[in-house]
RODO-2510 file (C-alpha; in nm, 4 decimals, decimal comma):
residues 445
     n   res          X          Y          Z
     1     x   -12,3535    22,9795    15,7172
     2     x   -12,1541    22,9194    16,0118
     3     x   -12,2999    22,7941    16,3226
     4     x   -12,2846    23,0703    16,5872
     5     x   -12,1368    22,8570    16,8814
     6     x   -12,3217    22,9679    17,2892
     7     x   -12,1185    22,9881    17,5287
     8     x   -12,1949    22,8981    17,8787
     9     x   -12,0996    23,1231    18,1777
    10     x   -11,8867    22,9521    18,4029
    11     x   -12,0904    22,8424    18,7182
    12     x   -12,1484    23,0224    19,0285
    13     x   -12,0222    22,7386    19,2452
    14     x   -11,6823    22,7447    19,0505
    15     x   -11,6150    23,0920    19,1493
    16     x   -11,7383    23,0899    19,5394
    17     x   -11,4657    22,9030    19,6662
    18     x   -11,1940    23,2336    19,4944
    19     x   -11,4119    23,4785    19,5985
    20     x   -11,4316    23,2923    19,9604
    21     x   -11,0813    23,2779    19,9698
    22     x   -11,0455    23,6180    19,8409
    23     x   -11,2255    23,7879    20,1245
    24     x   -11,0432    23,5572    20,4019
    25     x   -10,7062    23,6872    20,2784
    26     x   -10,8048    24,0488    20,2295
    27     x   -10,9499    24,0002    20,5780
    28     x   -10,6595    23,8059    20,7589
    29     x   -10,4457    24,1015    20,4969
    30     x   -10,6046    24,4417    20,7259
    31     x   -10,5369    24,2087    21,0656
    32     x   -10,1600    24,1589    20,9957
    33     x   -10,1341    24,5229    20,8927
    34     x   -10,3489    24,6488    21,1801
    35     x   -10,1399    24,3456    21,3734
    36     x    -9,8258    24,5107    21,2625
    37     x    -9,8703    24,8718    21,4255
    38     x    -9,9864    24,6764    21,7971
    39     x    -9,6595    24,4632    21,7749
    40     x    -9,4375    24,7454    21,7116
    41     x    -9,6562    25,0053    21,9567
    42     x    -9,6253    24,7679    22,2350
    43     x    -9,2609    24,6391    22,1501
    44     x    -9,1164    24,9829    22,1454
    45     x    -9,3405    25,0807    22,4875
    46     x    -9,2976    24,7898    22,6583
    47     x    -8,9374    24,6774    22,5637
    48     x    -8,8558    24,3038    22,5227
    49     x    -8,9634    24,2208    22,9344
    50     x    -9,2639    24,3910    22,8947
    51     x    -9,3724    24,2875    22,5729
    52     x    -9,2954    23,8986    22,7006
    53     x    -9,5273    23,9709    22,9555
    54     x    -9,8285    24,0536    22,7423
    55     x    -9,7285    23,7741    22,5228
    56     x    -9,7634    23,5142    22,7753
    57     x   -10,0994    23,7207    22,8529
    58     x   -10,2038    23,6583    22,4848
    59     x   -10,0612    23,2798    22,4477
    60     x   -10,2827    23,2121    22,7855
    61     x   -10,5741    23,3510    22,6889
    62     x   -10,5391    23,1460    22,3601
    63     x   -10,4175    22,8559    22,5052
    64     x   -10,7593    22,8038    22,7480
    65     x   -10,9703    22,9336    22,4363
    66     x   -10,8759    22,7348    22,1819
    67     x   -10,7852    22,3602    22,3934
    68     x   -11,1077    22,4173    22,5536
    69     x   -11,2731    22,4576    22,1960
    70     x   -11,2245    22,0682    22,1795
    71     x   -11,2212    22,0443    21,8261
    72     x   -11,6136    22,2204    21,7978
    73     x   -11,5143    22,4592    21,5372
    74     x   -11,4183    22,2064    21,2950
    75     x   -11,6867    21,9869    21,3652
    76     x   -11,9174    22,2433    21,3564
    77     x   -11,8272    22,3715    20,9996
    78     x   -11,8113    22,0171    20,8732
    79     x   -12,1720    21,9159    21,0220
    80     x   -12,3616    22,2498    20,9462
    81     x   -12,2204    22,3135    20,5944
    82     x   -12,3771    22,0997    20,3894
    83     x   -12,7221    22,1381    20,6195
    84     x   -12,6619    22,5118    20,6063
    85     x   -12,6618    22,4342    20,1943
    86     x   -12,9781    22,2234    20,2419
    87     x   -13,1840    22,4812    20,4487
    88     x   -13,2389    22,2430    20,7362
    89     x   -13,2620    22,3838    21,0836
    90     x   -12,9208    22,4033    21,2675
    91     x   -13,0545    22,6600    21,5577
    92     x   -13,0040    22,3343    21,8318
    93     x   -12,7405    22,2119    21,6756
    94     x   -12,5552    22,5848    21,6782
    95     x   -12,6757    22,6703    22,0849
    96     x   -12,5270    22,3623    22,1490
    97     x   -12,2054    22,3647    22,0149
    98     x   -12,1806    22,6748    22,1959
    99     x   -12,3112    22,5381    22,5563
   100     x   -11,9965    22,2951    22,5034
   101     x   -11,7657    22,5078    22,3970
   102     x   -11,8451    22,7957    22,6990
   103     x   -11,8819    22,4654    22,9555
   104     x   -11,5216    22,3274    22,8642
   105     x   -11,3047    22,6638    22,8924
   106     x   -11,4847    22,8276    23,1346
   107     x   -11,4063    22,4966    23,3737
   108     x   -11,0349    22,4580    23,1871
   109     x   -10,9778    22,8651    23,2800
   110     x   -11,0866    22,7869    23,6489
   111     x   -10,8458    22,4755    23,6935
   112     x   -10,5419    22,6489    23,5626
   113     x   -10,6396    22,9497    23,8027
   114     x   -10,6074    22,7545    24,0869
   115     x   -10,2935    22,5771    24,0024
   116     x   -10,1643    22,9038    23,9083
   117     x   -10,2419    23,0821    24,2287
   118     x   -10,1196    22,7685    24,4118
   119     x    -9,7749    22,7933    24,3012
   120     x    -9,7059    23,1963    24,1996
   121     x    -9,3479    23,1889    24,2177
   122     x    -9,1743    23,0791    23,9141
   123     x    -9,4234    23,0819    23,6772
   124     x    -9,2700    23,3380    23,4857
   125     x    -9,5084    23,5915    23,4730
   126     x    -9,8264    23,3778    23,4603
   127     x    -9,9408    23,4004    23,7993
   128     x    -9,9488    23,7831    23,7184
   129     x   -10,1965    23,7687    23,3775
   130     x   -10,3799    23,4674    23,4855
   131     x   -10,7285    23,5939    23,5931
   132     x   -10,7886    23,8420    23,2928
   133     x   -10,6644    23,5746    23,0658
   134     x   -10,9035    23,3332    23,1675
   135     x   -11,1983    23,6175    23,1137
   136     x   -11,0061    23,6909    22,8018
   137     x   -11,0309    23,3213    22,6670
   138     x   -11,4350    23,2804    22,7321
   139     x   -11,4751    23,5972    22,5105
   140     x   -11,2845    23,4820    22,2461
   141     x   -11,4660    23,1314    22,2421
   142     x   -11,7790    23,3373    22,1683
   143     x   -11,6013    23,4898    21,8855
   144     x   -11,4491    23,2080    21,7635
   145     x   -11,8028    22,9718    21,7770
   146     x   -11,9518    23,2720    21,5998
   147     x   -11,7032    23,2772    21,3671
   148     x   -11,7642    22,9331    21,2501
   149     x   -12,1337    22,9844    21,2468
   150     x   -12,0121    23,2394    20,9725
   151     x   -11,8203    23,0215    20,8079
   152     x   -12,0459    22,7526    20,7660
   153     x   -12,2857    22,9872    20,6177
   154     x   -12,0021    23,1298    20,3732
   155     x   -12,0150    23,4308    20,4938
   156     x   -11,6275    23,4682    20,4989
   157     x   -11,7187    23,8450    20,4287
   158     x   -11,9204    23,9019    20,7394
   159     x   -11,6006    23,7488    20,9444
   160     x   -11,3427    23,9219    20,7643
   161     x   -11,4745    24,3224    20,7925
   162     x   -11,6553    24,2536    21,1609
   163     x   -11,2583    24,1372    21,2588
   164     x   -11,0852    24,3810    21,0462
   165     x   -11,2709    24,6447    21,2090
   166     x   -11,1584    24,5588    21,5254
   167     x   -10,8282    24,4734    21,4752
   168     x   -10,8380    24,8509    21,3521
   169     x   -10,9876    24,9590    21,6831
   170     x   -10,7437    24,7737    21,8794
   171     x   -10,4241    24,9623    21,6941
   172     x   -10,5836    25,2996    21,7344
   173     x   -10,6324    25,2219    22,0825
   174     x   -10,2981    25,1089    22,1552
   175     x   -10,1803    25,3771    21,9557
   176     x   -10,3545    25,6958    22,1326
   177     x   -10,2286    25,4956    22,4510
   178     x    -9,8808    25,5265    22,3945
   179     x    -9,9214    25,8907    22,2766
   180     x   -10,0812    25,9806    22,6059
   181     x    -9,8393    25,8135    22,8338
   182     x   -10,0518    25,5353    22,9538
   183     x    -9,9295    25,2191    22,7914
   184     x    -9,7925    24,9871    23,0264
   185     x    -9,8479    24,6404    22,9773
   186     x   -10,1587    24,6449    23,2836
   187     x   -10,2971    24,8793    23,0547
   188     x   -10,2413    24,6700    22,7483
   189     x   -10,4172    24,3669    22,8802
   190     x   -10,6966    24,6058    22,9947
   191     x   -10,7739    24,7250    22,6806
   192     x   -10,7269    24,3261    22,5405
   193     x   -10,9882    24,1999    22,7271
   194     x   -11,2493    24,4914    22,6785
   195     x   -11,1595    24,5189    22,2652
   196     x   -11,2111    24,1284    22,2968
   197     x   -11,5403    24,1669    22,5028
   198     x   -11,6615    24,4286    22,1760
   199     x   -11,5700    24,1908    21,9147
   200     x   -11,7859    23,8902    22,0763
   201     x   -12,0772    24,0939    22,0798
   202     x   -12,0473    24,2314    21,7215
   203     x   -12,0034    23,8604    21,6047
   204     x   -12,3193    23,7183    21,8215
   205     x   -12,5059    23,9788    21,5940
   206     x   -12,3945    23,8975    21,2850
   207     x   -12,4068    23,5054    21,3483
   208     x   -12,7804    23,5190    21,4759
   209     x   -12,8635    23,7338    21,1529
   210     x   -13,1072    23,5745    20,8940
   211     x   -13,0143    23,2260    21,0355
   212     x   -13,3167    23,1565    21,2453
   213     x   -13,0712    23,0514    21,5546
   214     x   -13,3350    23,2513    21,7991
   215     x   -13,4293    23,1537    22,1021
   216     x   -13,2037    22,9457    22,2279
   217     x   -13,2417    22,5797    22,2316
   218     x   -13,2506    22,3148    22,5173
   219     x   -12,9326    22,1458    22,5815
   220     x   -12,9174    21,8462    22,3959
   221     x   -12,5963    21,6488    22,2727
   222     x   -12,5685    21,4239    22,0323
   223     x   -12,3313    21,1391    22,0548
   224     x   -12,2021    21,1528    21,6614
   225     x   -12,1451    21,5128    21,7351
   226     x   -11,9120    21,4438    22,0417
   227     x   -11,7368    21,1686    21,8786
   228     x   -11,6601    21,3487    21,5712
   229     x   -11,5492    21,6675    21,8051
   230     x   -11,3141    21,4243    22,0129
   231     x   -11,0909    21,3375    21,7525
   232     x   -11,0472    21,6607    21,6090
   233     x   -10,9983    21,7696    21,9831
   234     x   -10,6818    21,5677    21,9795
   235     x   -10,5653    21,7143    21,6363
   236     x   -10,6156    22,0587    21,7209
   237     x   -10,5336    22,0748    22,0586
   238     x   -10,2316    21,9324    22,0465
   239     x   -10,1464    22,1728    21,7597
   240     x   -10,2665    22,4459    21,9839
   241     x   -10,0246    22,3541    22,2662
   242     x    -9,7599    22,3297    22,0271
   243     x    -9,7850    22,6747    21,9207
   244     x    -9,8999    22,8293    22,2301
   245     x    -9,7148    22,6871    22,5057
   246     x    -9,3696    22,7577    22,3543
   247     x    -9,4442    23,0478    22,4911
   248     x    -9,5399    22,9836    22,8079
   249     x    -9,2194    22,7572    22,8298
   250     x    -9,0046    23,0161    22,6695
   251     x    -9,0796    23,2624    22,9920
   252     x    -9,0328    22,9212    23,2632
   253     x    -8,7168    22,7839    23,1347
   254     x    -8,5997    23,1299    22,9413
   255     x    -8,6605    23,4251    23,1330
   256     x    -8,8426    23,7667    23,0453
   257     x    -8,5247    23,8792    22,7965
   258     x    -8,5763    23,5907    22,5991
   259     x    -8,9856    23,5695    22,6168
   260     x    -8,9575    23,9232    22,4807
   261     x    -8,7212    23,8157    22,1918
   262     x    -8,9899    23,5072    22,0909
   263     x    -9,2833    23,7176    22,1310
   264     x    -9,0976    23,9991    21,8917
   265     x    -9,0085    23,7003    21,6661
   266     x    -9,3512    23,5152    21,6478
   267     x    -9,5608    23,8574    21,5974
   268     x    -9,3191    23,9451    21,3017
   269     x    -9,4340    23,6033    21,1529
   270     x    -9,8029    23,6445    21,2156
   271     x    -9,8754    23,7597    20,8675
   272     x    -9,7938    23,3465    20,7529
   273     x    -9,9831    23,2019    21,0343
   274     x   -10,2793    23,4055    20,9823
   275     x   -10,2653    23,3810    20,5584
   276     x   -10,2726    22,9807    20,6361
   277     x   -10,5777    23,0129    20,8524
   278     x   -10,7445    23,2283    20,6294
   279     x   -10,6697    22,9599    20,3525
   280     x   -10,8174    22,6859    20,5499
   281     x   -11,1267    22,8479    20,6672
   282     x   -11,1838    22,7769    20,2962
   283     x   -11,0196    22,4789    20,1871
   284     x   -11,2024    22,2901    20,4684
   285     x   -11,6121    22,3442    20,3999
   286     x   -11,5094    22,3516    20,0138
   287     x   -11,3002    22,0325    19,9917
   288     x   -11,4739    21,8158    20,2627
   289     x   -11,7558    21,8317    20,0384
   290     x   -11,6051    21,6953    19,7107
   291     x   -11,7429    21,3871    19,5314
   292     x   -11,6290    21,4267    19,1971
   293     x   -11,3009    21,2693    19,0761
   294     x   -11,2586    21,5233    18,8297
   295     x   -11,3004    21,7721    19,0766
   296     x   -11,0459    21,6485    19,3023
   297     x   -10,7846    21,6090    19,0480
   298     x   -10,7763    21,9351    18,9784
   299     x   -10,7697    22,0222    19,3188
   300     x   -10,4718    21,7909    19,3925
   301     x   -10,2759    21,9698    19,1104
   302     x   -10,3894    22,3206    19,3284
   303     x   -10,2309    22,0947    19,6153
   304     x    -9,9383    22,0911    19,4460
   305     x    -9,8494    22,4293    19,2551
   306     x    -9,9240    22,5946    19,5751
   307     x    -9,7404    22,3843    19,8788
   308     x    -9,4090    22,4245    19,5704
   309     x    -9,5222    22,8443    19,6286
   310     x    -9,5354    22,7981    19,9822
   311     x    -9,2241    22,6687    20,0315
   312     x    -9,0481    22,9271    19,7950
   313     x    -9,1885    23,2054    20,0228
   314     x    -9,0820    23,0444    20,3282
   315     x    -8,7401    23,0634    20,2063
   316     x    -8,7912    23,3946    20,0709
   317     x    -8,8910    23,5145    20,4565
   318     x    -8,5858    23,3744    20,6095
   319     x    -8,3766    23,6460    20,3798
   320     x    -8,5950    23,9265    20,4510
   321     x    -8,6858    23,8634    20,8003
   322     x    -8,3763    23,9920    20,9957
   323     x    -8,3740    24,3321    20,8523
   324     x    -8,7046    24,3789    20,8915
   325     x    -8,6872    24,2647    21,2679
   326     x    -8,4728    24,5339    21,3384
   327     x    -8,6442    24,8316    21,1601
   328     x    -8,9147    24,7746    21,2909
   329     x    -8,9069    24,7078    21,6742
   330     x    -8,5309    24,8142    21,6971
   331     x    -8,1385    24,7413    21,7990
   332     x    -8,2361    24,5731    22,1530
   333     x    -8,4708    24,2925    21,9408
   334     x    -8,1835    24,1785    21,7189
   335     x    -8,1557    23,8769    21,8762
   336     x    -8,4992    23,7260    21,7929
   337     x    -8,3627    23,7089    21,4520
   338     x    -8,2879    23,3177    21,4898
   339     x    -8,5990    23,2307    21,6057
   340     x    -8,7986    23,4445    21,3151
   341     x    -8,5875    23,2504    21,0119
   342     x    -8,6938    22,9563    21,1708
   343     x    -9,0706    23,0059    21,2124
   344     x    -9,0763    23,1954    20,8947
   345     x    -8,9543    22,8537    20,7252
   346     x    -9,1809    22,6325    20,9162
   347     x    -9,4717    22,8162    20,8263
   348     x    -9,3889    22,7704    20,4752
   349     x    -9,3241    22,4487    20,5227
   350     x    -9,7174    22,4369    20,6672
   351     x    -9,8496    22,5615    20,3387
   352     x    -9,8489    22,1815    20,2301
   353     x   -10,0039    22,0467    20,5433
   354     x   -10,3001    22,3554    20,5515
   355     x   -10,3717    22,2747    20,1675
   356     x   -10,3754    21,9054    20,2036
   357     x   -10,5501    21,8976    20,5135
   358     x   -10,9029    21,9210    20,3790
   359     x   -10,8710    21,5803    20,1588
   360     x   -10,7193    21,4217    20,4942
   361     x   -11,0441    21,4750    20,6653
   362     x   -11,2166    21,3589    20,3867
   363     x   -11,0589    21,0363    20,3866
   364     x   -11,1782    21,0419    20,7474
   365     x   -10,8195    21,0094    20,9000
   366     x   -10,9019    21,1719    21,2257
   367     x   -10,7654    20,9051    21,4399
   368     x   -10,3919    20,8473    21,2477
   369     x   -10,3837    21,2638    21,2118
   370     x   -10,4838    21,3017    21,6383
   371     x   -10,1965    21,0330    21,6954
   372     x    -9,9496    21,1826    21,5131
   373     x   -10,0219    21,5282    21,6027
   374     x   -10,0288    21,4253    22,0192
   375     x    -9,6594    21,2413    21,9272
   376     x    -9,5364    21,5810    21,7792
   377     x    -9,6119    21,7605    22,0548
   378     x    -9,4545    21,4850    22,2934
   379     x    -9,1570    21,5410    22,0823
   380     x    -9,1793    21,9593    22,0610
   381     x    -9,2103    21,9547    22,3963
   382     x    -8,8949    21,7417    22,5188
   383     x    -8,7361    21,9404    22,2580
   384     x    -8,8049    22,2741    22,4607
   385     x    -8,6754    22,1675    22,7607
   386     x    -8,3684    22,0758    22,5717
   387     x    -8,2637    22,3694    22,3577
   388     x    -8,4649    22,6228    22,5097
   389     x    -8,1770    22,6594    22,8379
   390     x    -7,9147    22,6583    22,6087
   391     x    -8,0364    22,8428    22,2422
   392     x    -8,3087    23,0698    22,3960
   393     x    -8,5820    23,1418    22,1091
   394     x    -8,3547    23,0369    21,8369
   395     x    -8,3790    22,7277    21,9616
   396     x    -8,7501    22,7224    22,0246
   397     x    -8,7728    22,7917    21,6691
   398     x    -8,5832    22,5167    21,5292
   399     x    -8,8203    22,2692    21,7242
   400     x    -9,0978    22,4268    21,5994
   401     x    -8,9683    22,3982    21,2330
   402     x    -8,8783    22,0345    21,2286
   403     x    -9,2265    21,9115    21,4380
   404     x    -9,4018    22,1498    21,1808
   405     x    -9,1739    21,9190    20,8874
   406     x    -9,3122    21,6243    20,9882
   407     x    -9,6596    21,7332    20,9996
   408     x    -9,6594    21,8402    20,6539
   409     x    -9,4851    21,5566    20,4888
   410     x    -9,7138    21,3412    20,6832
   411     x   -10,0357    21,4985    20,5357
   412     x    -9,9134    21,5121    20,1847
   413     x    -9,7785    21,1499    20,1636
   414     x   -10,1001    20,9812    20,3023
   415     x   -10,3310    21,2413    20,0981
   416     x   -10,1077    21,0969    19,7774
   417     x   -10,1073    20,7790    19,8523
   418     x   -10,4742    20,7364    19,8904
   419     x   -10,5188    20,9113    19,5219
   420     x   -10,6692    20,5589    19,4184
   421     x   -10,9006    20,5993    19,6957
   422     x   -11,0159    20,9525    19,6054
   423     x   -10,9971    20,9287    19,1783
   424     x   -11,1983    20,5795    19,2207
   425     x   -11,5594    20,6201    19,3152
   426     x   -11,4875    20,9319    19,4699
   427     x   -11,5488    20,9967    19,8596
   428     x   -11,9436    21,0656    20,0055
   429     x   -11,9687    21,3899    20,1865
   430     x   -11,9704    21,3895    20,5320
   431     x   -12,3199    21,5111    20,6302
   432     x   -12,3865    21,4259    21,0025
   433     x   -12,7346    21,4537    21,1006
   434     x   -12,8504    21,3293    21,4527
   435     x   -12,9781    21,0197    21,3143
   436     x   -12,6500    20,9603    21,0944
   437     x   -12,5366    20,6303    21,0977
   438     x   -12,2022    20,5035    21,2316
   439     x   -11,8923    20,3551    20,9931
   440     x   -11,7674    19,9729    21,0203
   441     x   -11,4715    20,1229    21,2603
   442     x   -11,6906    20,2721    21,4898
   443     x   -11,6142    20,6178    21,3655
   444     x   -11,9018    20,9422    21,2762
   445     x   -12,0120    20,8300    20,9351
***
């Protein structure tokens, strides 16, 4: 009689990770359509000098939210993961994070007010949006620290409906506003700030739920923490100002005409951007916490097969984007079409660099990833001042593309050339407690 053979289930832990990354793209999926119906309301309201008004509202309030984030939100995930996983207390460690992170933009917002203010004229259009940027950027580093908090508990689900739901409440806002008359773009960065004030609240609530983060804790920083944060700081923010202040120097060196034709051009892209963030909101707690060479074998093949797919699409968008530019926010945006091939391409270039990028922090490269990222934005920005005069958005885009080249080959070319490293005794996770102990370089263990 033959032997009846059992077969094991696969493992919960194998599956987490899809269905993790399944609810971040069906998440970041409802904001680019919801995304979609604001960028056309307000392009075909506002025309292109309007709408590159509220886009230099919206890079702003970014801009201050996300440099001032100083590289918390990656730290935090990495440090309250695995402690998260091991039921240890994280209530100081999550108040604290947060005391930073309100500290550092709420003093970067009122600097860049009073330079602003001190020199209006020629700031094209800045001087105008400043003030309800700045309260626009402390709200969304709320939402953003909350966010994380989410994250680290792997509650991508939470994140992904509580922001869906308001990116759905923003477009029916927007919407009813341009039915009624009232859309103008003081109106649109009204109804920014107060749909950005409702979404830090909702995700304060769901962060504080069953994770024992109440009352708040007494300041208290921990050096590891900082140090950690610092060179992440210098990887993200000089990513940040990459992205956001082509914007900013789009409308300075540009004009309004051409602002409007990069703002057109960037939101038409969004859907990549956001589909790589949702990706590494993922990739990041799931792959800084590998130690098993098999494990991360199979991962680098994932590496692989999908930067190849990446790429593919990328090229794919830079067919389909010019059409689609001018169905959908009309004749007078044709222009932007130069500038949307070439993001469209770079952010399929980025697939490689997002997928990657959670090995590179697990071979602890902060330092070699913050230097290269602050010389690529030393090299995006003399680009800008370059081509911008001459090539408008197209050439803004272009810039973008080739800095965004060299960040990608960079992170899959040291990731593959440590594989030794990684398939040898594998690499320990990083859990950073306040008594963790410091590497032989001086960096966070």
């Amino acid at each position: 009689m033959r032997e009846k053979v059992r077969v094991t289930p696969l493992a919960f832990h194998r599956l987490r990770p899809v269905r993790l990354v399944g609810w971040s793209i069906a998440g970041t999926g409802a904001q680019v359509l919801f995304g979609g119906i604001v960028t056309v309301v307000l392009a075909r309201a506002l025309e292109p000098a309007g709408l590159g008004l509220m886009g230099v509202f919206i890079a702003i309030s970014l801009l201050l939210s996300q440099v001032g984030e100083l590289g918390l939100g990656t730290a935090y995930v990495r440090i309250a993961s695995p402690r998260f996983k091991a039921n240890l207390n994280i209530r100081a460690l999550t108040w604290n994070f947060l005391y930073v992170r309100l500290t550092a933009v709420t003093l970067l917002s009122a600097v860049a007010i009073l330079l602003v203010r001190s020199r209006p004229s020629g700031s094209g259009g800045v001087a105008d949006v400043m003030i309800p940027a700045a309260i626009a950027a402390v709200l969304l580093a709320v939402a953003s620290h909350y966010t994380e908090v989410l994250r680290a508990r792997l509650l991508h689900r939470s994140a992904a409906v509580a922001r869906t739901v308001m990116s759905g409440v923003r477009a029916i806002v927007y919407g009813a506003m341009m039915l009624n008359g009232t859309l103008d773009p003081r109106s649109a960065v009204a109804a920014y700030v107060l749909i950005a004030a409702a979404e830090a609240v909702t995700l304060v609530w769901l962060g504080q739920q069953g994770a024992s983060n109440w009352p708040p804790a007494a300041v208290r920083i921990e050096r590891n923490w900082m140090t950690l944060s610092w060179w992440l700081f210098l990887a993200s923010a000089s990513s940040v100002l990459l992205i956001q202040t082509d914007t900013i120097m789009i409308a300075t060196l540009g004009g309004p005409f051409e602002t409007g034709l990069w703002v057109a051009a960037s939101r038409l892209i969004a859907p990549a951007p956001l589909l790589l963030a949702a990706i590494w909101s993922v990739v990041l707690p799931v792959s800084v916490a590998f130690t098993d060479p098999a494990t991360i074998a199979r991962y680098l093949r994932v590496c692989r097969r999908t930067s190849a797919a990446s790429l593919v699409l990328g090229a794919v968008g830079v067919i389909l984007v010019p059409p689609f530019l001018r169905l959908l926010f009309g004749a007078e945006y044709a222009g932007a079409s130069g500038a949307a091939m070439w993001l469209i391409l770079a952010f399929g270039i980025s697939g490689t660099a997002v997928m990657y990028g959670g090995l590179i922090h697990l071979l602890r490269l902060e330092r070699p990833l913050a230097a290269l990222n602050v010389m690529l934005l030393l090299v995006n920005a003399a680009g800008d001042f370059l081509v911008i005069p001459r090539f408008g958005a197209a050439g803004c885009g272009a810039v973008t593309a080739l800095v965004l080249t060299v960040s990608s080959a960079w992170a899959m070319w040291r990731v593959e050339s440590s594989r030794a490293q990684l398939m040898g005794a594998g690499v320990p996770p990083r859990v950073l407690t306040p008594q963790s102990a410091r590497s032989p370089h001086g960096s966070p263990a």
